[in-house]
C-alpha positions in Angstrom: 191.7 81.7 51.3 190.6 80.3 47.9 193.1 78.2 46.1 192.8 77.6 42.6 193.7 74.2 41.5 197.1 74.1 40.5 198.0 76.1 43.5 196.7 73.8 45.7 198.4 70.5 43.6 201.6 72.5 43.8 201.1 72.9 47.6 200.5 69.1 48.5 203.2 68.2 46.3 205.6 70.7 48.4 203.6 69.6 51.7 203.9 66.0 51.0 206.5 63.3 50.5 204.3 60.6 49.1 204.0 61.1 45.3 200.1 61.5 44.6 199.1 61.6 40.8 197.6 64.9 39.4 194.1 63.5 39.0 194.5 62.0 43.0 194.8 65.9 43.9 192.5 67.5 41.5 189.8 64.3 43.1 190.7 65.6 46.7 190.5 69.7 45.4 186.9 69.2 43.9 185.6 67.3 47.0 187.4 69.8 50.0 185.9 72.6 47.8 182.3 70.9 47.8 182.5 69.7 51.2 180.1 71.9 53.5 181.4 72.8 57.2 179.1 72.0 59.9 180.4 73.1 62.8 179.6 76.7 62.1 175.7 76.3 61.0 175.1 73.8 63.7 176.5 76.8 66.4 174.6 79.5 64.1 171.3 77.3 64.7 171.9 77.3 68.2 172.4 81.0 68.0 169.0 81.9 66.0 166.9 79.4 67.7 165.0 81.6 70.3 165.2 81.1 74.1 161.6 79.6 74.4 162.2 77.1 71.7 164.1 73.9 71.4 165.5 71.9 68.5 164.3 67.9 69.1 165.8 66.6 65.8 168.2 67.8 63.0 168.5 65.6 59.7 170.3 65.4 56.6 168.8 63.2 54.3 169.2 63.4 50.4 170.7 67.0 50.4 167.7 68.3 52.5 168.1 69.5 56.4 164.9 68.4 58.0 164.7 70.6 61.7 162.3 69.2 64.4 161.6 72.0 67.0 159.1 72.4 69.9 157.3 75.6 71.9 155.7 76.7 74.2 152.8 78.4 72.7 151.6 82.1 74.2 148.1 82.5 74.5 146.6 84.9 71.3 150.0 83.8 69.2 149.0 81.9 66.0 150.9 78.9 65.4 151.9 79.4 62.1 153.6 82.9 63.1 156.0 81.3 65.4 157.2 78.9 62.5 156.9 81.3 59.8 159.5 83.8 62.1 161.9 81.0 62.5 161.6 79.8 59.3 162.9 83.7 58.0 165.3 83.7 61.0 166.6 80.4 59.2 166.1 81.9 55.6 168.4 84.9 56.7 171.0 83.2 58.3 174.5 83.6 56.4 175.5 80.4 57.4 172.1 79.2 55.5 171.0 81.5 52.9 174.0 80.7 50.8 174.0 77.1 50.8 170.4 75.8 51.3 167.2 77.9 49.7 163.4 76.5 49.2 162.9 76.5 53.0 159.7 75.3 53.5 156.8 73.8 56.4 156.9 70.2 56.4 154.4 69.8 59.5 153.0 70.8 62.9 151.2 69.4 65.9 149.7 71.5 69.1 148.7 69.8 72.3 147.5 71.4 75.3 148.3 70.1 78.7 146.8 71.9 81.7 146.9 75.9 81.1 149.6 75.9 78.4 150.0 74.7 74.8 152.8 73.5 73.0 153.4 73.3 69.3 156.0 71.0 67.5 157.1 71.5 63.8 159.3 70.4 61.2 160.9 72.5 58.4 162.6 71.3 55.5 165.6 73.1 53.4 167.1 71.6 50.2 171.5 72.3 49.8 172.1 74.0 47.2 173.8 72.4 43.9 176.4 74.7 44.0 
């Protein structure tokens, strides 16, 4: 539940013997209502990331989430399909679509070893200035 700001002063106040100054509170209010919660998109990425694929780095750099994930690669599947579905997996995500938006291909590599290929890529979402 949303509290609006004098709510929540008058709540720390009742809350809390020490005697913190209205601006203190109103400090503390703007950054617990900025503050993103990443517990819950970190268990969301777990849960959209399909079975076949694995995340090999997650990055927060400069209000961008950077995702490093490899594949295996099945033979007649085009590379760029497999990123573009978990790219719109991502995009479609609650715990995503709200708070981060111009998702977009950063870069990709494809070795083959023996009978099987595997593809890495990076993808790239900038937080929202909300």
């Amino acid at each position: 539940m949303l509290m609006t700001p004098n709510e929540y002063i008058r709540k720390l106040q009742k809350d809390i013997s020490i005697n913190l100054s209205k601006k203190d509170i109103e400090s503390l209010f703007k950054f617990e209502s900025k503050r993103q919660y990443w517990t819950p998109k970190l268990q969301a990425l777990a849960s959209l990331t399909p079975l076949n694929m694995v995340l090999t780095e997650i990055e927060f750099v400069k209000n961008k989430l950077r995702i490093t994930a490899m594949t295996k690669l099945e033979e007649g599947v085009k590379e760029f399909d497999v990123i573009e579905e978990f790219m719109n997996l991502f995009q479609e995500d609650e715990n995503f679509k709200t708070n981060f938006n111009n998702i977009k291909f950063v870069s990709s590599s494809r070795e083959k070893t023996n009978k099987s290929a595997t593809l890495s890529f990076k993808i790239e979402a900038k937080l929202n200035n909300n």
